[in-house]
C-alpha positions as CSV (number, residue, x, y, z in Angstrom):
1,X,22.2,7.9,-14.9
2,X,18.9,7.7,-12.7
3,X,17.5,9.7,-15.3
4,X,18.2,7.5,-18.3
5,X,17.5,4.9,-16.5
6,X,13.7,6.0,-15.8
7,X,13.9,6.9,-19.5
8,X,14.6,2.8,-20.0
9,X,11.9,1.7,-17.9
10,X,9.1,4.0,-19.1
11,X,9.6,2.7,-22.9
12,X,9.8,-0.8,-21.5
13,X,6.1,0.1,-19.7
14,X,5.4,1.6,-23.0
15,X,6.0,-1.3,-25.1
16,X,3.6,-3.2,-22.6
17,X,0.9,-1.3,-22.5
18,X,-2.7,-1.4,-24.2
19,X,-4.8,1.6,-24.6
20,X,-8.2,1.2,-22.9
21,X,-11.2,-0.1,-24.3
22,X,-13.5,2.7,-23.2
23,X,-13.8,1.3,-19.7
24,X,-15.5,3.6,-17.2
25,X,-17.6,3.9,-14.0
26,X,-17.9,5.9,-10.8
27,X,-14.6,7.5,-9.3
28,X,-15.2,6.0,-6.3
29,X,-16.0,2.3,-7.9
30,X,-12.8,2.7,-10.4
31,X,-10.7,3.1,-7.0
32,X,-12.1,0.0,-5.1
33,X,-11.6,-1.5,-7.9
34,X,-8.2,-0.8,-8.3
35,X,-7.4,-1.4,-5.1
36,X,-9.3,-4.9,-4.4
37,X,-9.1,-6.1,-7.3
38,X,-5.1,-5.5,-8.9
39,X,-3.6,-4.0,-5.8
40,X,-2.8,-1.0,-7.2
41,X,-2.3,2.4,-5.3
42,X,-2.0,5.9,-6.5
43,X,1.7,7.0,-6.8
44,X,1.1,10.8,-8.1
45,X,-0.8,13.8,-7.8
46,X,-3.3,14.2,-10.2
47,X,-2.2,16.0,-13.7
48,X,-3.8,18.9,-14.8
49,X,-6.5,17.4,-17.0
50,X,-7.1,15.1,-13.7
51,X,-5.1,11.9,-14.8
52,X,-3.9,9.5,-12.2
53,X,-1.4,7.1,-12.1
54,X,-2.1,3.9,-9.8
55,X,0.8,1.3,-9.9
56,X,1.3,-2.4,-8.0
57,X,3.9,-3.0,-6.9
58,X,3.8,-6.5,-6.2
59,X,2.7,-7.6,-9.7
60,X,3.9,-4.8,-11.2
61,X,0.7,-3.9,-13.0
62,X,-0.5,-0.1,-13.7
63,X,-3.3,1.9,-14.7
64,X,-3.7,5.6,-15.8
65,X,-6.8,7.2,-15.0
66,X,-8.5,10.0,-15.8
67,X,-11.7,11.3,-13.7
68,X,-14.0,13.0,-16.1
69,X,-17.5,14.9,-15.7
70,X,-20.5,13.2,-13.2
71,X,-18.3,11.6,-11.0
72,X,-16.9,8.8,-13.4
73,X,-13.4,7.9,-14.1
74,X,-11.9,6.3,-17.1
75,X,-9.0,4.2,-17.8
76,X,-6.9,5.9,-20.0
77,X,-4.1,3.1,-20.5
78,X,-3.0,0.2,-18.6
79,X,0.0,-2.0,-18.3
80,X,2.6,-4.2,-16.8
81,X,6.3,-4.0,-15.9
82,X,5.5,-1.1,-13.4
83,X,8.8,-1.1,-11.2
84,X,9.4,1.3,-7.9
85,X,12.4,2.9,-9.1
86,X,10.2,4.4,-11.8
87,X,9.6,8.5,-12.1
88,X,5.7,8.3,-11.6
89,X,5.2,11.8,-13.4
90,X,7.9,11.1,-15.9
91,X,5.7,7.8,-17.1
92,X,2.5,9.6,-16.8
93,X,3.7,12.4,-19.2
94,X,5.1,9.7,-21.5
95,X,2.5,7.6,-21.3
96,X,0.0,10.3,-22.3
97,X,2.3,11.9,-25.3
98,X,2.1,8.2,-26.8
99,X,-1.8,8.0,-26.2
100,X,-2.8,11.2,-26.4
101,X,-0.3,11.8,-29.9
């Protein structure tokens, strides 16, 4: 059940998100930025191509970001409807099949 139901909110999150206009800076500025600015926090362990997913969970915001060569980090894909019950890795793989596909 716990599994469909993550299966549930990930498309929901899906259907909310926009793919990122080419928005990057520092690593270190993208996190104070996420932080400060949206609220957001990191909720896994970077993927193997170094893609993180940073969630709020207060307005239920989330970005997916992925560090890349000099010390910058992108945003990959962002979106709303983030909810704590949600399979952080399970919406991070999903998330990248659709942008990545």
């Amino acid at each position: 059940m716990k599994t469909a139901m993550t299966a549930i909110a990930a498309l929901a999150v899906m259907a909310t998100s926009a793919a990122a206009q080419d928005v990057c800076m520092k690593a270190s500025e993208m996190q104070s930025s996420l932080i400060e600015w949206y609220g957001e926090r990191p909720v896994a362990e970077p993927t193997q191509n170094d893609t993180r997913l940073w969630v709020s969970d207060a307005s239920g915001s989330w970005t997916l970001v992925r560090n890349v060569s000099g010390g910058k980090a992108c945003v990959v894909a962002q979106g709303r409807n983030w909810s704590a019950d949600m399979d952080a890795q399970d919406m991070v793989a999903a998330i990248q099949a659709r942008t990545e596909g």
